[in-house]
Every structure is written in structure tokens, then in C-alpha cells.
N, C-alpha and C positions, 0 to 999 in steps of 0.2 A: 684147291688150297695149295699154298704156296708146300714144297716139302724144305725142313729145318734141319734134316736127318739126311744124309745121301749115302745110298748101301754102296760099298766098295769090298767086294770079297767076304761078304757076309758081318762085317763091322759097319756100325753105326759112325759117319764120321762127321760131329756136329760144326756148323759154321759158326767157328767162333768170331768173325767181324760182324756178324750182324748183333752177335748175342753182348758184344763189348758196347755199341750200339746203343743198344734195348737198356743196358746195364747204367749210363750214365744217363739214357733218358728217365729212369727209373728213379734212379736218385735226386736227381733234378726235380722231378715231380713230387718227390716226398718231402724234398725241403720245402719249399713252395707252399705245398699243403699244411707241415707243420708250422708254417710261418701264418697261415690264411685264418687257422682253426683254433689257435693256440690262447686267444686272448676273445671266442665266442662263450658265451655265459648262456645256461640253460640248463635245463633237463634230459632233453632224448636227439639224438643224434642219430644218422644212419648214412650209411655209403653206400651207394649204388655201383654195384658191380666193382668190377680187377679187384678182386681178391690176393694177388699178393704185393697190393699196396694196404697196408694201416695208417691208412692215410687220418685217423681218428687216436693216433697214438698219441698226439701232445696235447688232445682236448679234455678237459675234465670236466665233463658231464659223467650224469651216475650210469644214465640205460645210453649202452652205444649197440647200435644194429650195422651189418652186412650183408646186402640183400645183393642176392645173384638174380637178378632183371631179365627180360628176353633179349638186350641188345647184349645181351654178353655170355653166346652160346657154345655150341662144340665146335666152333670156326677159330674162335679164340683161343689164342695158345700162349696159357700161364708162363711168362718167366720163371716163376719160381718153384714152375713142374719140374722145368728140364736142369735146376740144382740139385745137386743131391747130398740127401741129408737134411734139406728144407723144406717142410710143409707151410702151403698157403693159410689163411686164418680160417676158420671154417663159417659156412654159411649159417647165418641164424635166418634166414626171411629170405624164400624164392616167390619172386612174383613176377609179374608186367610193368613195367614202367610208366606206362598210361593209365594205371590202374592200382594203384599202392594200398595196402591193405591195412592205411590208418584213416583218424578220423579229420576231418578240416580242422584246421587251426591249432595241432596238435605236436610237432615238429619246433625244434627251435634253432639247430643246423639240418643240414642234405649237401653230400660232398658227391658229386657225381665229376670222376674221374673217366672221359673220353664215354661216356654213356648218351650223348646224344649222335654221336656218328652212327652208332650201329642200333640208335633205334627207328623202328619201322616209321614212326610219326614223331618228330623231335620237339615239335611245339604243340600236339599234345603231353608228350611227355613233360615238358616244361609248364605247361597250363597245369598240370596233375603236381605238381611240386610245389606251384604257388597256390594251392589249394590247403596244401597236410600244412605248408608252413604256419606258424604264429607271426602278428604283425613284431616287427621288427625284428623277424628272425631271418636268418643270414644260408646263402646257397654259395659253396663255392663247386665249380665249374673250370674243368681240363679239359683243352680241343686241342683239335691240329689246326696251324693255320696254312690255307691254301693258297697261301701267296710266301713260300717258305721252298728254301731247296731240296727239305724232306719230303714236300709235297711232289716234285717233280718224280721224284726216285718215286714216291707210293699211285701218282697217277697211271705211271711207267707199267705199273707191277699190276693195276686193276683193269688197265685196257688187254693187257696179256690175257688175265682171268677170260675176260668178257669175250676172245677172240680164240682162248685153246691155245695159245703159242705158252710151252712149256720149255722150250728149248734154247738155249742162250737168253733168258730170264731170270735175274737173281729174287731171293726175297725182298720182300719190303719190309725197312724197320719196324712196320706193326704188323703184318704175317698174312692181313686177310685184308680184304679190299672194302675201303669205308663205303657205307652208302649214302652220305652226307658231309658237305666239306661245308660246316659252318663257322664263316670266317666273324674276329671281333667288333667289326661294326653292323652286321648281320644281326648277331644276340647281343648286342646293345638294343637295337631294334626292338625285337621281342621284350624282354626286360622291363623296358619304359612302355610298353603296350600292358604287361602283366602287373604294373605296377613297381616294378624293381629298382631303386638306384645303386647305380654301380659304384664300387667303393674305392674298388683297384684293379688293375692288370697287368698282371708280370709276363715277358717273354725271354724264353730260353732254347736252348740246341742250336746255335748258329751253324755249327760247323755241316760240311753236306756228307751226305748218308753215302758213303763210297762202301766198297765190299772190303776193304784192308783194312786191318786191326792196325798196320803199322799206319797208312795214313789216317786215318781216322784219329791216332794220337796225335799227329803231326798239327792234324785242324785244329786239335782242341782250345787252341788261342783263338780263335774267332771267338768262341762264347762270349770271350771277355770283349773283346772288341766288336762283337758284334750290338751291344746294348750302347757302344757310342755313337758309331757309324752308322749303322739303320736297325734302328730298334723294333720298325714293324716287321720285319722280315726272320722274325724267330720261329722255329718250327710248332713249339708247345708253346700254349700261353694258357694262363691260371687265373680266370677271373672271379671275384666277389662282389658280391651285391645283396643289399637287402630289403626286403619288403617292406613297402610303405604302405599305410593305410590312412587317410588322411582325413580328419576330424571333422565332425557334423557341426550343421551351427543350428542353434534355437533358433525358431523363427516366433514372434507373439502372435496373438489372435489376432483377425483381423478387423477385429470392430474394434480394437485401439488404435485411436485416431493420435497422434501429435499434434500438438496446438499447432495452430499457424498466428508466427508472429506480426504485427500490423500497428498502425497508425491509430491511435484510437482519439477521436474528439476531444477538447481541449475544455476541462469544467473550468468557467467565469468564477470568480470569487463572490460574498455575497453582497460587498459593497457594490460593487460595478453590475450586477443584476437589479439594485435598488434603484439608482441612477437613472438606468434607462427607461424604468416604469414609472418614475416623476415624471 
């Protein structure tokens, strides 16, 4: 695990570029979210896993759940541990991801924020999600996309993990090494296999994951121009989709027959029948 902490004479001296980083990707995702969730209608709602996103804050359903999942274990390291003076929301529902501890069709949003990278089977996890859902109920969905400059910086940092090179290795913007890089035409894929159409997809974090707090400000104009110039190449992107279930048709018995239309013989009048029998 990458260390966020580096001891220098017995003080803790925390990296504040990577944490400015984490900070606008952070927000970034929340707006996103509150834009995704804000005008879903229902009853029960739930977030899988990152806890110190409330990513369920602008929705108004009555029961909202936070369920801390397996892909989001002691590897993960809360942003909003290492503030102080702020505590994350607290867990109502720890479970499995593959395995959710409601009943089918019971669900009317599932806001999984970066929960498919770090789970062990992510389309199990995603087949388990369109199961709880109700039909036309709505999944939004936060990844990393691996065709992004963030992705190079976090590939960088997971071949290091995999190799033991700790030495002239900075962190990566997400701190542990994904075990799935599922890019948006990927789970598009999946989606329209599970039934899903997708509603929207937003991409953000243009600028690339440097270790300077000063450059990293200096980037932050790509955001903007990065949604004109090449809009696939965003690090996060936030997708929505909703489940379709698509209507049965009566069929009738099958010993009703339809007429079949036809030619039918030509009745003589009864004068011209008389005629011929003189």
C-alpha cells in the first residue's frame, strides 16, 4: 500500500498534492452525483461503498442506505479520515457486493461510486444490482476511465505494487491499485446484456495527476477545455442507466382460426334460373 504519510523526524508529513488531487476529484463526483440523482423518484435508495461521498444528499426518497461492500476494504483510504474535524457518514448495511441483502425488485435507485474496480467479480456485482432494482429503476455508476492521463499515473503506481519497487514511486490519485479498469463502452456492454439503457455519461478531471499542488492548479483549465477538445479522454466519468423490462403480449388460443378471405360463387337471379329451365 502506497504510504500518504512520510515520517521525517518523528512528524507525520502529509502529501498535500496528491490530497488537492483527491479534493477536486471529490467534488467533481459529488456534483455529478447530485446532478444524476436529484430528479430519481422512489422509495429506497442505497450507496455502495466511499463513504465520505453522500452522494444520496440531493435525492428525496424517505429510506436512503450506505452500505460498506467487500470492494471497499482496509486498502481504501477515506479522504475524509485524513480531514480533521470530519467524520464520514456512518455505515447502515455492510455486505458483499455479489450478494446484497435485499429482496428482487425492491430497489428504486443503487449509486455505486468506483465500486466495480475493486470488486472481486464486477459483473456479478452488476448482474446482483439488476436483480434488487424495480423495473424502471435507475443505477448511477462512477469509474475510472482507462484511456485517461490519470490512468497512466495509477497504472504507473499498480505495476510498482506488483513488482515491490517502493523507491522513487509516488502515490496514485486513488492510493491502492484497481483490480479492474472498466472503460464506458465496456459497461455499455454489460448494461444492454442486463437489460439497461443508458441515459447519460458525463466525463471529468482532464488535467493530469502531477505531484505539484502548484501545477496541478496551473492544469486546472483543461477541465474546461478538455470537454471540447476530446471529451473521451476524461479520467472519472458518471454514468446512468435504467432498467427496462419490456411487456408480454397475449397470444389467443389456438383453435381460433381467422377467416380466410375468398371468392365466393356468383347467386343467378331467379329470373335467369327460370329461363334456362324453359
Amino acid at each position: 500500500m502506497a504510504h500518504w504519510f512520510v515520517r521525517f523526524g518523528g512528524v507525520n508529513l502529509y502529501d498535500q498534492s496528491h490530497e488537492f488531487l483527491r479534493q477536486c476529484w471529490l467534488e467533481w463526483l459529488g456534483e455529478q452525483t447530485d446532478r444524476a440523482v436529484a430528479d430519481v423518484f422512489g422509495y429506497h435508495a442505497i450507496q455502495l461503498g466511499m463513504p465520505e461521498l453522500d452522494g444520496l444528499r440531493a435525492n428525496r426518497m424517505p429510506h436512503q442506505w450506505l452500505a460498506d461492500v467487500d470492494s471497499y476494504g482496509a486498502d481504501w483510504r477515506s479522504l475524509s479520515a485524513a480531514e480533521p474535524g470530519h467524520a464520514p457518514r456512518p455505515i447502515d448495511v455492510d455486505c458483499d457486493s455479489h450478494a446484497l441483502p435485499f429482496e428482487s425488485s425492491s430497489l428504486d435507485l443503487v449509486l455505486m461510486p468506483h465500486t466495480l474496480e475493486r470488486a472481486g467479480a464486477p459483473h456479478e456485482t452488476l448482474r446482483e444490482v439488476a436483480r434488487v432494482l424495480m423495473p424502471e429503476g435507475h443505477v448511477v455508476i462512477a469509474g475510472l476511465n482507462p484511456f485517461s492521463l490519470w490512468a497512466l499515473r495509477q497504472r504507473r503506481f499498480d505495476w510498482a505494487q506488483r513488482l515491490g519497487i517502493q523507491r522513487g514511486v509516488q502515490a496514485s490519485p486513488f492510493d491502492v491499485a484497481a483490480k479492474h479498469w472498466i472503460g464506458v463502452w465496456r459497461l455499455r456492454d454489460w448494461l444492454k446484456l442486463l437489460g439497461f439503457e443508458v441515459r447519460m455519461v458525463n466525463m471529468g478531471m482532464y488535467r493530469p495527476g502531477v505531484a505539484s499542488t502548484k501545477w496541478a492548479q496551473r492544469w486546472s483549465g483543461l477541465d474546461a477545455w478538455g470537454q471540447k477538445l476530446w471529451p473521451v479522454a476524461g479520467s472519472v466519468y458518471v454514468l446512468v442507466a435504467v432498467k427496462r423490462v419490456r411487456g408480454m403480449r397475449l397470444m389467443g388460443p389456438p383453435w381460433v382460426r381467422k377467416r380466410v378471405r375468398g371468392r365466393a360463387a356468383v347467386k343467378q337471379p331467379a329470373s335467369a334460373m327460370n329461363r334456362e329451365q324453359d
